[in-house]
C-alpha positions as CSV (number, residue, x, y, z in Angstrom):
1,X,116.3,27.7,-38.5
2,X,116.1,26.0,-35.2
3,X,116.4,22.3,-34.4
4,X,115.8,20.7,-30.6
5,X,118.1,18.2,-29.2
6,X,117.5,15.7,-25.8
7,X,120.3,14.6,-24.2
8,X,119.6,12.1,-21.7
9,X,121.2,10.0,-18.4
10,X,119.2,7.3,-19.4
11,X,118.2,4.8,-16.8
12,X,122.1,5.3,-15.9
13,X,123.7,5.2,-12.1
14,X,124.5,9.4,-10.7
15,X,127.5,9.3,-12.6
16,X,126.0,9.6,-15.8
17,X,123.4,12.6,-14.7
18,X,126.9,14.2,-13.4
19,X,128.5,13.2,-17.2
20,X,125.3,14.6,-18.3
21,X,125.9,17.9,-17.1
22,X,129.9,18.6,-18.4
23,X,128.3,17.3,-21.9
24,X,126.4,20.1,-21.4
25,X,128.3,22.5,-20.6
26,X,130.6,21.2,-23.0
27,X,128.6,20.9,-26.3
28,X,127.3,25.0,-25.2
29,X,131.0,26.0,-25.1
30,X,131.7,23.9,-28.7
31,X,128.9,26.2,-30.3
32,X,130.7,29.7,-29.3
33,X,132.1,31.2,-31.8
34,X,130.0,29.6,-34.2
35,X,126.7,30.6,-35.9
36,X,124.2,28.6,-33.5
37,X,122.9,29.5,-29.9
38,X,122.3,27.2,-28.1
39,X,119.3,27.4,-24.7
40,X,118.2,25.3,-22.6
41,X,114.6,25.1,-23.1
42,X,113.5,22.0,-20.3
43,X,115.8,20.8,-17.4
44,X,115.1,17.6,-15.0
45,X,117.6,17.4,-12.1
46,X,119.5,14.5,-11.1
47,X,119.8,13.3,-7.8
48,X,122.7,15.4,-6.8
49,X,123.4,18.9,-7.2
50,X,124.0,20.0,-10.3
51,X,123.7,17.4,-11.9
52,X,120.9,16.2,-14.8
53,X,118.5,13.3,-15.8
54,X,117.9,15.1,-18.9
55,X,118.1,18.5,-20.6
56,X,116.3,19.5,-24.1
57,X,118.5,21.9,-26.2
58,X,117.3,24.2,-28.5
59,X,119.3,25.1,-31.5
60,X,119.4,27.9,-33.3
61,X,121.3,29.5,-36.8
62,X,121.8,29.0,-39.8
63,X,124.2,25.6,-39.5
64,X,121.8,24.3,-36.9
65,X,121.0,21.3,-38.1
66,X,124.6,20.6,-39.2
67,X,126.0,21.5,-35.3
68,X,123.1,19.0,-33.9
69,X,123.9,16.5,-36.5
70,X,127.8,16.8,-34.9
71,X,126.6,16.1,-31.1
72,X,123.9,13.3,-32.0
73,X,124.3,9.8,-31.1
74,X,126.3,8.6,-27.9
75,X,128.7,10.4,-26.2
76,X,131.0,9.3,-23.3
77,X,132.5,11.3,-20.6
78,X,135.4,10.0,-19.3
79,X,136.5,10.4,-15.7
80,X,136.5,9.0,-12.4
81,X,133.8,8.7,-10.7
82,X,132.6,12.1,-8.3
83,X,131.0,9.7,-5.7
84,X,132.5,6.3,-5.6
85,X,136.1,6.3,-4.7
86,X,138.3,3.7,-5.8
87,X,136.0,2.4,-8.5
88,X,137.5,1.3,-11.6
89,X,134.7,2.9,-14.0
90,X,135.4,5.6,-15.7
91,X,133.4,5.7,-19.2
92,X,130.0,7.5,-18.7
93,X,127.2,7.3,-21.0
94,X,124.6,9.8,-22.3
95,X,122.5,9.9,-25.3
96,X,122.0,13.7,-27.6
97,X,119.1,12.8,-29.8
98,X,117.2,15.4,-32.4
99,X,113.6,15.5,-30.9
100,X,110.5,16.8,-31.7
101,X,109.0,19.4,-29.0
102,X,104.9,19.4,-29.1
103,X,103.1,19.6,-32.7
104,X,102.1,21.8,-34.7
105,X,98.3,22.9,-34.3
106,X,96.5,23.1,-37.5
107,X,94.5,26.3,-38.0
108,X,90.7,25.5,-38.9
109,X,89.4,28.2,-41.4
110,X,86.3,27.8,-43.3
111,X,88.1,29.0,-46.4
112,X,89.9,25.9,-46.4
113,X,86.8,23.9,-46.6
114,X,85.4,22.7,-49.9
115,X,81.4,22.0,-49.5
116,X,79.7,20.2,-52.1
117,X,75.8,19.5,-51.8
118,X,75.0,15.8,-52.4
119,X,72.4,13.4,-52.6
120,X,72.0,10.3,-50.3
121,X,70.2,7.5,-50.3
122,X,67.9,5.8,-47.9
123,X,64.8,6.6,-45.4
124,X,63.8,9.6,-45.1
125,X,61.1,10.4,-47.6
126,X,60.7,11.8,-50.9
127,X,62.7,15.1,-50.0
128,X,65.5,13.2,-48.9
129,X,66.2,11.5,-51.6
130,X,65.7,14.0,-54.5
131,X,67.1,16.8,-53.1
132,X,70.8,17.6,-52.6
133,X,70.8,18.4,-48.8
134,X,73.1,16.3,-48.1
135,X,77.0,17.8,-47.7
136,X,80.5,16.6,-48.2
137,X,82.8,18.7,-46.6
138,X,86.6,18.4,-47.4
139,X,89.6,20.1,-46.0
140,X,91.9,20.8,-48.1
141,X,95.5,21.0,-46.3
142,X,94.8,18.1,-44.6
143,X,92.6,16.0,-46.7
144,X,90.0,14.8,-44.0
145,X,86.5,14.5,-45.8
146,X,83.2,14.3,-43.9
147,X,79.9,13.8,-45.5
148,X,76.7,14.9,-43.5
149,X,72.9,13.6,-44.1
150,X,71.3,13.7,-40.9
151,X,69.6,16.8,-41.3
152,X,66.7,17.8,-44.2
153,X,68.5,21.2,-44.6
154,X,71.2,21.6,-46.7
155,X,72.7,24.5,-44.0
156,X,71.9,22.3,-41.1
157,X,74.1,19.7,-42.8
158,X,76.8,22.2,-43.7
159,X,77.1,23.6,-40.0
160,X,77.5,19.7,-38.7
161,X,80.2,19.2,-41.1
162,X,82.0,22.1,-40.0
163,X,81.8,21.2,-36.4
164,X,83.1,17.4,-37.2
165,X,85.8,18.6,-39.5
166,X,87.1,20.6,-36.5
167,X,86.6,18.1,-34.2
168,X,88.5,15.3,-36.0
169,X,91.4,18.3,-36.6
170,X,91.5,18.9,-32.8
171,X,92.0,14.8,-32.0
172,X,94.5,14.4,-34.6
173,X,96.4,17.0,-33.3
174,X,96.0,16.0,-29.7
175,X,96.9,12.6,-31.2
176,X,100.3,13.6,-32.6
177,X,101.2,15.9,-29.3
178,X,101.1,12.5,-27.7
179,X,103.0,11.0,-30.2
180,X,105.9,13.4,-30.0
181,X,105.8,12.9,-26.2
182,X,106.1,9.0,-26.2
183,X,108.9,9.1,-28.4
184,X,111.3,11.3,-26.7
185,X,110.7,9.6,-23.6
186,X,111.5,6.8,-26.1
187,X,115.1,8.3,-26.4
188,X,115.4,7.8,-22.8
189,X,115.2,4.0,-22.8
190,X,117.1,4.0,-25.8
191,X,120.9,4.9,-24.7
192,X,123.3,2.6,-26.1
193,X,126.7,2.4,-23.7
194,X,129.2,2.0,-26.4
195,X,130.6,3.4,-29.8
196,X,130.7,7.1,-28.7
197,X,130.2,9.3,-31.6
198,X,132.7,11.3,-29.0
199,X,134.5,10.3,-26.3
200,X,135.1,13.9,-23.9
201,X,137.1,14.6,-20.6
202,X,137.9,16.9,-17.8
């Protein structure tokens, strides 16, 4: 069982890409001893070293979801800040937030293809219209029908359907890589300074 966690800076000042990175290192030493791992999977530096604008977490074991369900929402490191001596701020923001990393790619197999000969109506002639050249093609695990009529040959027909079944797979999941990329970079915009789910220092 494995579950992926963001944890982001936000559009925050340097301080919270250095907060960032004690989170880090912090929530890694929390899941010692424990039955996760936790790796880092995707790093993007901050402007100083060793520091981050984000890092995506992967978590894995059998209480996974139970030890990202413990880290998620805001948390604030508490310290002065690094680079700005004298400043009164000392509450840091970041935001751990479950993610989803890519899509799943759906496997085309014919075997999953139902293929049913049907008749259609229209211009075309006497053929046409009598015979059952036509095809409905349906895929099962996903449900996505297609029905093809452009050809006099029922395996003519059959092969088009094929190839538009797989196309119309391939976009969708295209489509929902996209998807799952907008919305972490969603979680980025989404920090919320305040109520800390945890509240961490030095």
């Amino acid at each position: 069982m494995s579950t992926h966690l963001l944890m982001s800076a936000g559009r925050g000042p340097q301080e919270c890409s250095w907060a960032l990175a004690q989170v880090a290192r912090r929530l890694e030493a929390d899941a010692c001893g424990r039955t996760v791992t936790v790796e880092r999977v995707q790093t993007v530096a901050g402007e100083r070293p060793g520091t981050f604008r984000s890092v995506l977490l992967r978590i894995s074991g059998d209480t996974a979801d139970e030890f990202a369900a413990s880290w998620t929402g805001t948390v604030c490191w508490q310290a002065p800040s690094p680079y700005r001596r004298g400043s009164g701020r000392k509450n840091w923001y970041v935001t751990v937030q479950p993610c989803r990393v890519g899509a799943a790619r759906t496997v085309f197999d014919e075997s999953d293809v139902d293929i049913v000969a049907v008749r259609t109506g229209g211009p075309g002639g006497q053929h046409r219209n009598k015979a059952s050249t036509a095809v409905r093609a349906t895929h099962r695990p996903s449900g996505t029908v297609v029905v093809v009529d452009t050809e006099r040959q029922f395996t003519l027909n059959r092969r088009i359907a094929l190839q538009l079944l797989r196309g119309r797979l391939e976009r969708g999941d295209a489509a929902a890589g996209r998807e799952a990329t907008t919305a972490r970079w969603r979680i980025h915009d989404g920090l919320v300074r305040g109520d800390p789910v945890r509240v961490l220092k030095p």
